[in-house]
DSSP file (Angstrom, degrees, kcal/mol; ACC not computed):
  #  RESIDUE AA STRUCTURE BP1 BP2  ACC     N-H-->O    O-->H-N    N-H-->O    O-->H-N    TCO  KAPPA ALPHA  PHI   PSI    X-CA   Y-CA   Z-CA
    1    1 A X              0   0    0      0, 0.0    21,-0.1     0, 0.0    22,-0.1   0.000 360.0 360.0 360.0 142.9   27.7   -3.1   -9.3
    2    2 A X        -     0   0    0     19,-0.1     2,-0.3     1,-0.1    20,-0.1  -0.331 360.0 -72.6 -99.4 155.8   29.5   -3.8  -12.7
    3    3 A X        -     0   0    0     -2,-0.1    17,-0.2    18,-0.1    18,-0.1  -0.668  41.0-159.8 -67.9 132.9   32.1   -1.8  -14.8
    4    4 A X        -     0   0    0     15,-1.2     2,-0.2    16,-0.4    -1,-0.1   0.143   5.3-164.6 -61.8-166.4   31.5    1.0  -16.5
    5    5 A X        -     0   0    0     13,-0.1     2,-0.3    -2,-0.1    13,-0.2  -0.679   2.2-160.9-163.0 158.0   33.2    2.9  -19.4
    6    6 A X  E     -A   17   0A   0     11,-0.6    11,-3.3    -2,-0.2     2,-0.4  -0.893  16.4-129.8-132.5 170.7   33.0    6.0  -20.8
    7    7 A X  E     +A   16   0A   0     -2,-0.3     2,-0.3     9,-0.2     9,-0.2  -0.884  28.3 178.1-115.7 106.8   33.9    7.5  -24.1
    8    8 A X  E     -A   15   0A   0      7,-0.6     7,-6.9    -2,-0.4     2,-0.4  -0.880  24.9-140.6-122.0 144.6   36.1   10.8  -24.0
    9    9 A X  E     +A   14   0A   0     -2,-0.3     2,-0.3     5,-0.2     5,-0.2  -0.772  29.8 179.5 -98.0 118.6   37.6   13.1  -27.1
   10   10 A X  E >   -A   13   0A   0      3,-2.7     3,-2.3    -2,-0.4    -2,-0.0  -0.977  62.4 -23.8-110.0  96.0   40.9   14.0  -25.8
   11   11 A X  T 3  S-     0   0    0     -2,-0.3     3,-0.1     1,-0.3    -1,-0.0   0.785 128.7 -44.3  28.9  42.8   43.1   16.1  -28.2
   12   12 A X  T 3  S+     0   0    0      1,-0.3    -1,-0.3     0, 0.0     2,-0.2   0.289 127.9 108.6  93.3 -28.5   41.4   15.1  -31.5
   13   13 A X  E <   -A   10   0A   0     -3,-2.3    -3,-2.7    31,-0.0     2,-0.5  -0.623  58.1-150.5 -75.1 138.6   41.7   11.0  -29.6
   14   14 A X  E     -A    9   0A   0     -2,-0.2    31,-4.0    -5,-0.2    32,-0.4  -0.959  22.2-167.3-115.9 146.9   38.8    9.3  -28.4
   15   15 A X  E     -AB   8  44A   0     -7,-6.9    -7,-0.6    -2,-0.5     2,-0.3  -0.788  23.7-119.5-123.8-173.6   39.5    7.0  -25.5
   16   16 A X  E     -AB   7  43A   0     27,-1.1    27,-1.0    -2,-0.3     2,-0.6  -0.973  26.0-171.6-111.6 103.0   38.0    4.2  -23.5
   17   17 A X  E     -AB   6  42A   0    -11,-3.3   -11,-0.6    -2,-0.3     2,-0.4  -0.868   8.2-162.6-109.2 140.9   37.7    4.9  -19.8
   18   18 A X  E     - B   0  41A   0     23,-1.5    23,-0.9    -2,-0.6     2,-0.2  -0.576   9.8-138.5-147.5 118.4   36.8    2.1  -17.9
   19   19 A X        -     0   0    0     -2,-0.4   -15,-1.2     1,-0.2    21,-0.1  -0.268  13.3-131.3 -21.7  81.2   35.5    2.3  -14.7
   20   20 A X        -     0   0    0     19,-0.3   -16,-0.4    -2,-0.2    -1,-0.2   0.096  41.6 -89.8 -47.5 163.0   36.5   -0.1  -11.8
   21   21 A X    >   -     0   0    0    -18,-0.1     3,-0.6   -20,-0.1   -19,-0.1  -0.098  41.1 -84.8 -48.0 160.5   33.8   -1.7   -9.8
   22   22 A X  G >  S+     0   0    0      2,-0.2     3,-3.3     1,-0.2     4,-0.1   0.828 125.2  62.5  71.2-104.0   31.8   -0.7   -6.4
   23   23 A X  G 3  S+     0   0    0      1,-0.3    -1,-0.2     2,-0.2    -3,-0.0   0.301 110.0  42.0 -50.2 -12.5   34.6   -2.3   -4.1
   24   24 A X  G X  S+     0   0    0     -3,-0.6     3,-1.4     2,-0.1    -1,-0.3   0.594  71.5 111.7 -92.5 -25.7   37.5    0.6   -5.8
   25   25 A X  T <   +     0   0    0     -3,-3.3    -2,-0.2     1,-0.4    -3,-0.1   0.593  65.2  70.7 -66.7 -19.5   35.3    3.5   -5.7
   26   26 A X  T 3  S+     0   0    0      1,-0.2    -1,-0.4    -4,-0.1    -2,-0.1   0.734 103.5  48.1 -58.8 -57.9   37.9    4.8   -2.9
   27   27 A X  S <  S+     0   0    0     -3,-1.4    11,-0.3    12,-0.1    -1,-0.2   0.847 103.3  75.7-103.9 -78.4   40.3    5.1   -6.0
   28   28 A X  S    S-     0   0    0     11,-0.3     2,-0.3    -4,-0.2    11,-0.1   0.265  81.2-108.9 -41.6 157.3   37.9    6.9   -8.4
   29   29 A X        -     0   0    0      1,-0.1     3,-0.2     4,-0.1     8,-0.1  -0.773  18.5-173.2 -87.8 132.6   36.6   10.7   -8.7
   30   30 A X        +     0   0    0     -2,-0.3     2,-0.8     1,-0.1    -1,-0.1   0.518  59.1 108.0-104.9 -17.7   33.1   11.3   -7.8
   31   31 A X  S    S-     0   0    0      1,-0.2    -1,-0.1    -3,-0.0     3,-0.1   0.291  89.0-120.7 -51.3   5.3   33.5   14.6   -9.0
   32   32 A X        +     0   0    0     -2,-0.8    -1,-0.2     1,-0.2     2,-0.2   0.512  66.4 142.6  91.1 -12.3   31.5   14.4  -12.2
   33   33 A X        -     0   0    0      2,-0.2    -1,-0.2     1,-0.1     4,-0.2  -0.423  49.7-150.7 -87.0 125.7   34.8   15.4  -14.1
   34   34 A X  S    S+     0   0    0     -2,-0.2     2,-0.4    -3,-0.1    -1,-0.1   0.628  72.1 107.3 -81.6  15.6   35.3   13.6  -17.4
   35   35 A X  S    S-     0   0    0      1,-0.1     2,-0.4   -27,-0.0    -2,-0.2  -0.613  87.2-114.2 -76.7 109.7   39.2   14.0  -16.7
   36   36 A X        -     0   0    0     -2,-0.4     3,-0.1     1,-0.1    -1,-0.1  -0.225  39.5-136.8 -79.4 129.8   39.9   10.2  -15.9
   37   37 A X    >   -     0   0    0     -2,-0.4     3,-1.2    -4,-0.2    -9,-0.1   0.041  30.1 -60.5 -63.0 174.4   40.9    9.7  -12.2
   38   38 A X  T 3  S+     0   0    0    -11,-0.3    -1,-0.1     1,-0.2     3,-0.1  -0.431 121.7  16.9 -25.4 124.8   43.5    7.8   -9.8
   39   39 A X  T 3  S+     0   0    0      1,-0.3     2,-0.4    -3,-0.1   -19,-0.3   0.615  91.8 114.9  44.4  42.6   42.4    4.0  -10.7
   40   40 A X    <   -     0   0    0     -3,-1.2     2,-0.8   -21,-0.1    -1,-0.3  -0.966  65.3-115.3-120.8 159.8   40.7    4.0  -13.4
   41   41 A X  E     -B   18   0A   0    -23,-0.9   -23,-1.5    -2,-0.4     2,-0.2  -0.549  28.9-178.5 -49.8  89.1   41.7    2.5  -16.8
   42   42 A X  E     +B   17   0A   0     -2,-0.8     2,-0.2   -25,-0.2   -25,-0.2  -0.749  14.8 146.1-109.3 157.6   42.3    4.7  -19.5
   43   43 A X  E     -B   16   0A   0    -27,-1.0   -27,-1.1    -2,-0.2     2,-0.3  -0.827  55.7 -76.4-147.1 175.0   43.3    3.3  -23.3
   44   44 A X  E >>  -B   15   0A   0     -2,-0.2     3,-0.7   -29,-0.2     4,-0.6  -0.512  40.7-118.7 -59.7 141.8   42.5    4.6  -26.9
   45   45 A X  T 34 S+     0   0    0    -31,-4.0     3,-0.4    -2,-0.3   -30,-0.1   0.790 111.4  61.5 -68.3 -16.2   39.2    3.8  -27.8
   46   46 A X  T 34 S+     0   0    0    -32,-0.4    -1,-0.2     1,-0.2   -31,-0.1   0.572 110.0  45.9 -84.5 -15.2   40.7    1.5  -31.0
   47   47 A X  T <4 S+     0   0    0     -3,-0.7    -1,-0.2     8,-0.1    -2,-0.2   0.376  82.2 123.2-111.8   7.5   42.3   -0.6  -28.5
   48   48 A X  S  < S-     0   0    0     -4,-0.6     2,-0.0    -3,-0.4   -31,-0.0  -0.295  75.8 -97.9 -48.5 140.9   39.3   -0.9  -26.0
   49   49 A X        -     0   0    0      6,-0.0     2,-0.5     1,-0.0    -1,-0.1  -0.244  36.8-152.2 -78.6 142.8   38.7   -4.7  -25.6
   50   50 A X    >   -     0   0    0      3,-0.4     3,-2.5    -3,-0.1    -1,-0.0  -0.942  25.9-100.3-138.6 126.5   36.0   -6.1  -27.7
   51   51 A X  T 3  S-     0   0    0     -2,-0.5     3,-0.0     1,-0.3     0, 0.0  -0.084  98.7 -10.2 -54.5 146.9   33.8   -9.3  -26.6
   52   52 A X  T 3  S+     0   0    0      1,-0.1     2,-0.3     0, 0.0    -1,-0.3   0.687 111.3  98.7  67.5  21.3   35.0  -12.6  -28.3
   53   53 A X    <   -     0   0    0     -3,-2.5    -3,-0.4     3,-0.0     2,-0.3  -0.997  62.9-134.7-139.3 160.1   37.7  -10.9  -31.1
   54   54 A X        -     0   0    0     -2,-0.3    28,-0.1    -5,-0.1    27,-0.0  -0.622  27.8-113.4 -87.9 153.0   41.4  -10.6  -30.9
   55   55 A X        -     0   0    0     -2,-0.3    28,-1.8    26,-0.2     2,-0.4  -0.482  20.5-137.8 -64.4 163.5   43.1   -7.1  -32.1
   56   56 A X  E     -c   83   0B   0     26,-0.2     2,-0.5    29,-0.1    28,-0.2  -0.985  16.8-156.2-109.3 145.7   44.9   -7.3  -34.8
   57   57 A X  E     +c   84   0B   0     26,-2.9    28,-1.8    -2,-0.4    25,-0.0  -0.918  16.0 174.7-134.7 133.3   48.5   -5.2  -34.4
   58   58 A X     >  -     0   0    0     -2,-0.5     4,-0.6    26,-0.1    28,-0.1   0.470  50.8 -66.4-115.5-107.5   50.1   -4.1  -37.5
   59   59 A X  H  > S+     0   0    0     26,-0.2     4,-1.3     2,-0.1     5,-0.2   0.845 131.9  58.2-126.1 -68.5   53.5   -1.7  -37.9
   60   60 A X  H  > S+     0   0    0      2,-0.2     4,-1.1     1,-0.2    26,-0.0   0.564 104.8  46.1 -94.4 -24.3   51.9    1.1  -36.5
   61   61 A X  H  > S+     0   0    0      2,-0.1     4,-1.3     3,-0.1     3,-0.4   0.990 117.7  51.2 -53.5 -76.9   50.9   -0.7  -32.9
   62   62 A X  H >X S+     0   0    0     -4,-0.6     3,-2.1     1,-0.2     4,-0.5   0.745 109.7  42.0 -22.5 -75.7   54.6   -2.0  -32.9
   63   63 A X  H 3X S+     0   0    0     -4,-1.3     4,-3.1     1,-0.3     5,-0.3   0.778 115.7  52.8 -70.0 -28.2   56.4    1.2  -33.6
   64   64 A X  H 3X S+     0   0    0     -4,-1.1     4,-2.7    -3,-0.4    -1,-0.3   0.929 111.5  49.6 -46.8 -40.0   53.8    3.1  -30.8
   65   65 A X  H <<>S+     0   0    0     -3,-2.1     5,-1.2    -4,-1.3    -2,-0.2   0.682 116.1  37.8 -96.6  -9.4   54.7    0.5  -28.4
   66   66 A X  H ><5S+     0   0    0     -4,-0.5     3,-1.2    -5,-0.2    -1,-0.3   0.684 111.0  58.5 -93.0 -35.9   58.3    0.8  -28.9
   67   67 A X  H 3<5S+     0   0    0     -4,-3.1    -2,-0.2    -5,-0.2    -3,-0.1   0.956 106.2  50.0 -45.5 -55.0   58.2    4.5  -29.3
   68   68 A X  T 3<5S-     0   0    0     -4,-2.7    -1,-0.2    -5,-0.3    -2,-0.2   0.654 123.0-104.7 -51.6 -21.3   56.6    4.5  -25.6
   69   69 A X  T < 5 +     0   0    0     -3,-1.2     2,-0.4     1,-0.2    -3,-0.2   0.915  61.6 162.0  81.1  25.5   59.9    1.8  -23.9
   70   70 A X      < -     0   0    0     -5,-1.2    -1,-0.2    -6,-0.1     2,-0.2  -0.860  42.8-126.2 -81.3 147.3   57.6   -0.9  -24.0
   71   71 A X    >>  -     0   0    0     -2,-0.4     3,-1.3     1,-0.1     4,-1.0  -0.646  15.4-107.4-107.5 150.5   60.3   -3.4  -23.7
   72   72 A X  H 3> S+     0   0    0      1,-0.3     4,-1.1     2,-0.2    -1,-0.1   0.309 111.5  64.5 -80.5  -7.3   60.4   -6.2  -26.5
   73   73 A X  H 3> S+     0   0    0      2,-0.2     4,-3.3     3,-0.1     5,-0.4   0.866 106.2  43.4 -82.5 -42.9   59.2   -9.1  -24.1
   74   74 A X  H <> S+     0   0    0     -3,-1.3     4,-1.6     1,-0.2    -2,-0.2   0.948 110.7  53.0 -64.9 -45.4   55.9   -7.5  -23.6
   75   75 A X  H  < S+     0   0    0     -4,-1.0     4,-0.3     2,-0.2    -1,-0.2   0.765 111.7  46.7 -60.5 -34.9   55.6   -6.7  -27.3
   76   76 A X  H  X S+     0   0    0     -4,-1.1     4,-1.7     2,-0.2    -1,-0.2   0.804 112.4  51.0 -72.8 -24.0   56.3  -10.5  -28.3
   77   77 A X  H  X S+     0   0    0     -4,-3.3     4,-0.8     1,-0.2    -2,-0.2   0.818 107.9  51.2 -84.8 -20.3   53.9  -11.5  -25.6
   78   78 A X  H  < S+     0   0    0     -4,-1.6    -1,-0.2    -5,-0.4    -2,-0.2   0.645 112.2  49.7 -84.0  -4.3   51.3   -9.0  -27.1
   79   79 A X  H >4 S+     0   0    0     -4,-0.3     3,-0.8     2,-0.2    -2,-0.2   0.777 101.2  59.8 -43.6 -57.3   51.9  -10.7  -30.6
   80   80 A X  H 3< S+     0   0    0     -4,-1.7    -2,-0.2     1,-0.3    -3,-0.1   0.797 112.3  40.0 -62.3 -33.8   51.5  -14.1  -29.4
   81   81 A X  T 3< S+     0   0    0     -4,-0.8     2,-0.3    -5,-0.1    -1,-0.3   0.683 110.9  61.2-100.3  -3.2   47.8  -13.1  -28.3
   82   82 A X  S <  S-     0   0    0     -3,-0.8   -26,-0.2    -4,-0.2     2,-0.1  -0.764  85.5-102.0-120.6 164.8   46.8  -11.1  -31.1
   83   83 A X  E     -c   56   0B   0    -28,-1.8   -26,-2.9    -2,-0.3     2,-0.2  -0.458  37.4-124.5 -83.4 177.3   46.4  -11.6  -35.1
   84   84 A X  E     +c   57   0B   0    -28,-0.2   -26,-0.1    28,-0.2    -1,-0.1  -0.744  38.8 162.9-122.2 142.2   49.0  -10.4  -37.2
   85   85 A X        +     0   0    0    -28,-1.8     2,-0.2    -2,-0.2   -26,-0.2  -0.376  35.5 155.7-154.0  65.4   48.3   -8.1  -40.0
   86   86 A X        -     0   0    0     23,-0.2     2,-0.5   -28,-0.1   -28,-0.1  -0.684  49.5-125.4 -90.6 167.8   52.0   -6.7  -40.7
   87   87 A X        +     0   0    0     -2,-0.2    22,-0.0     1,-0.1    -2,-0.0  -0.763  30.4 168.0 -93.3 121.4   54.0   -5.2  -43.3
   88   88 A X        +     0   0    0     -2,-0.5     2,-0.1     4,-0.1    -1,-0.1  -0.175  36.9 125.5-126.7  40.7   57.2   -7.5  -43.7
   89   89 A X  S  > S-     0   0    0      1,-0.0     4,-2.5     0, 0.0     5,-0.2  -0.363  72.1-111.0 -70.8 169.0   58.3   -5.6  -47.2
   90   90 A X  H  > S+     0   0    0      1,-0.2     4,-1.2     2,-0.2     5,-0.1   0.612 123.8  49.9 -85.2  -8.1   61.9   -4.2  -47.2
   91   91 A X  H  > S+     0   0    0      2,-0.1     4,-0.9     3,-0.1    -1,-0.2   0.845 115.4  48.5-101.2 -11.9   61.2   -0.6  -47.2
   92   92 A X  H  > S+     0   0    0      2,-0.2     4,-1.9     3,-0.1    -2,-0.2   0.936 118.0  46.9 -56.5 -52.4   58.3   -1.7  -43.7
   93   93 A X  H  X>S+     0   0    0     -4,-2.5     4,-2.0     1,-0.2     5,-0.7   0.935 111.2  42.5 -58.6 -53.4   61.6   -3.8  -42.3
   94   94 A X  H  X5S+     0   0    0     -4,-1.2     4,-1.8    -5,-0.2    -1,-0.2   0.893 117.7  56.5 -71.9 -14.1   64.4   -0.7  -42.9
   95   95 A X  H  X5S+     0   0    0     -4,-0.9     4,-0.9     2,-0.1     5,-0.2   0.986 109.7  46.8 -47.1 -75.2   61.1    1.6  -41.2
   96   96 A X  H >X>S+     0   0    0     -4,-1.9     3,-3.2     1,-0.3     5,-0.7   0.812 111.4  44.4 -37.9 -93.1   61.4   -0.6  -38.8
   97   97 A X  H ><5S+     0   0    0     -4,-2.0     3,-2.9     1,-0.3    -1,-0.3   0.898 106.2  59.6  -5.6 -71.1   65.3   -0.7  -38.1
   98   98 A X  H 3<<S+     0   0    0     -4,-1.8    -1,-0.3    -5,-0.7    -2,-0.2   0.859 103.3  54.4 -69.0 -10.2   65.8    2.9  -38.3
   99   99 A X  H <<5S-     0   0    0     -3,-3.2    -1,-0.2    -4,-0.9    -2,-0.2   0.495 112.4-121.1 -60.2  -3.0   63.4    3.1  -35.4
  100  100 A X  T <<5 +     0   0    0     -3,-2.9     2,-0.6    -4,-0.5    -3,-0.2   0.918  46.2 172.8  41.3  65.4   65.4    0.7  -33.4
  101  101 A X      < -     0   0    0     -5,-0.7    -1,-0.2    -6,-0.1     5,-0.1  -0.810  50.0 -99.5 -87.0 142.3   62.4   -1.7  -33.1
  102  102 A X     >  -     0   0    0     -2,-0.6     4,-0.9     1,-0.1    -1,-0.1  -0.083  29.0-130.8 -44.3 154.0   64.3   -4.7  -31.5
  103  103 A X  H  > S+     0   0    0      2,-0.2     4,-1.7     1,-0.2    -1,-0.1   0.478 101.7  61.6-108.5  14.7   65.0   -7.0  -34.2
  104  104 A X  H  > S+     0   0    0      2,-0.2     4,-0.6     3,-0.1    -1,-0.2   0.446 102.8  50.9 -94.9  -4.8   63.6  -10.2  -32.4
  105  105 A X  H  > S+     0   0    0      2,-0.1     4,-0.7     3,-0.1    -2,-0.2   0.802 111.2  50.4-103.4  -8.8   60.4   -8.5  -32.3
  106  106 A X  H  X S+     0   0    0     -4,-0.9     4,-1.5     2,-0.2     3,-0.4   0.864 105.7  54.5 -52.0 -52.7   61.1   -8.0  -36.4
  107  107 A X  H >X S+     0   0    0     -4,-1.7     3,-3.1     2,-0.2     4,-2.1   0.996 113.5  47.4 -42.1 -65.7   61.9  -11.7  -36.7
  108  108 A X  H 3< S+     0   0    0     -4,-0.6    -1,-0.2     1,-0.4    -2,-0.2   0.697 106.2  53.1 -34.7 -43.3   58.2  -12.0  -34.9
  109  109 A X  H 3X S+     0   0    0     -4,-0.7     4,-0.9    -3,-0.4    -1,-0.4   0.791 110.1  47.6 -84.6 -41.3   56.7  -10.0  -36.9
  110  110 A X  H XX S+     0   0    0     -3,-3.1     4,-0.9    -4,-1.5     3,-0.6   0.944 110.0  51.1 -66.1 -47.7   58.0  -12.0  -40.0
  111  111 A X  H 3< S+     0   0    0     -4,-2.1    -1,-0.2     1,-0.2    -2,-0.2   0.588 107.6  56.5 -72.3   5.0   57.1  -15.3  -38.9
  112  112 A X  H 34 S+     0   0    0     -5,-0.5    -1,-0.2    -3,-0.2   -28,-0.2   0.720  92.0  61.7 -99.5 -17.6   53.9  -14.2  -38.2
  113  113 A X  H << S-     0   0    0     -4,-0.9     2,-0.2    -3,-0.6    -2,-0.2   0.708  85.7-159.8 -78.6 -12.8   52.7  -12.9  -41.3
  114  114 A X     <  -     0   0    0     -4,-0.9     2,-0.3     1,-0.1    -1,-0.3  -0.693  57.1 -11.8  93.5-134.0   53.0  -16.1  -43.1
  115  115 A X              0   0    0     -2,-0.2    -1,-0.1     1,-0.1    -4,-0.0  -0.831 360.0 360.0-131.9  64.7   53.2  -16.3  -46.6
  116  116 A X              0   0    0     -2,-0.3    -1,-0.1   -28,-0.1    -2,-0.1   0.147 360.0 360.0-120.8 360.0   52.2  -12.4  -48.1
């Protein structure tokens, strides 16, 4: 048996549930419930994995994931795998700052946009 996924609207969100295998189902709800259970995967549906393409994460991925305490190693290693589509302008950078986004994931963010 394969993964599933489902698509649920969640307070105005749609997410991406997706369904472990067969060999979990002890983890999972059989209950029918679209309320996503013990061990399954839940994401936004805009960040759902998509065959063969990379994400691209712009300002507004950053400042979520920083908002959240995802801590700045994880956020450079999610850089490193995705394209870059940020806003490196000064009034994007002082956004940036007054959030307290680490400023080695701002360096990142600069060298990655190239030449804009």
């Amino acid at each position: 048996m394969g993964i599933t996924a489902t698509l649920a609207l969640l307070g105005g969100t749609v997410y991406f549930i997706q369904h472990p295998p067969a060999f979990l189902s002890g983890f999972t709800s059989t209950s029918g419930t679209d309320k996503p259970a013990r061990g399954q995967r839940v994401m936004p549906a805009e960040q759902a994995p998509s065959q063969g393409q990379k994400t691209a994460m712009d300002n507004a991925t950053i400042l979520r994931l920083w908002n959240a305490k995802v801590s700045a190693e994880v956020i450079l290693q999610m850089m490193r795998k995705s394209d870059a589509n940020y806003d490196v302008s000064p009034s994007a950078i002082i956004a940036l700052r007054e959030a307290q986004v680490d400023e080695d994931v701002i360096l990142a963010m600069i060298n990655r946009s190239g030449n804009r």
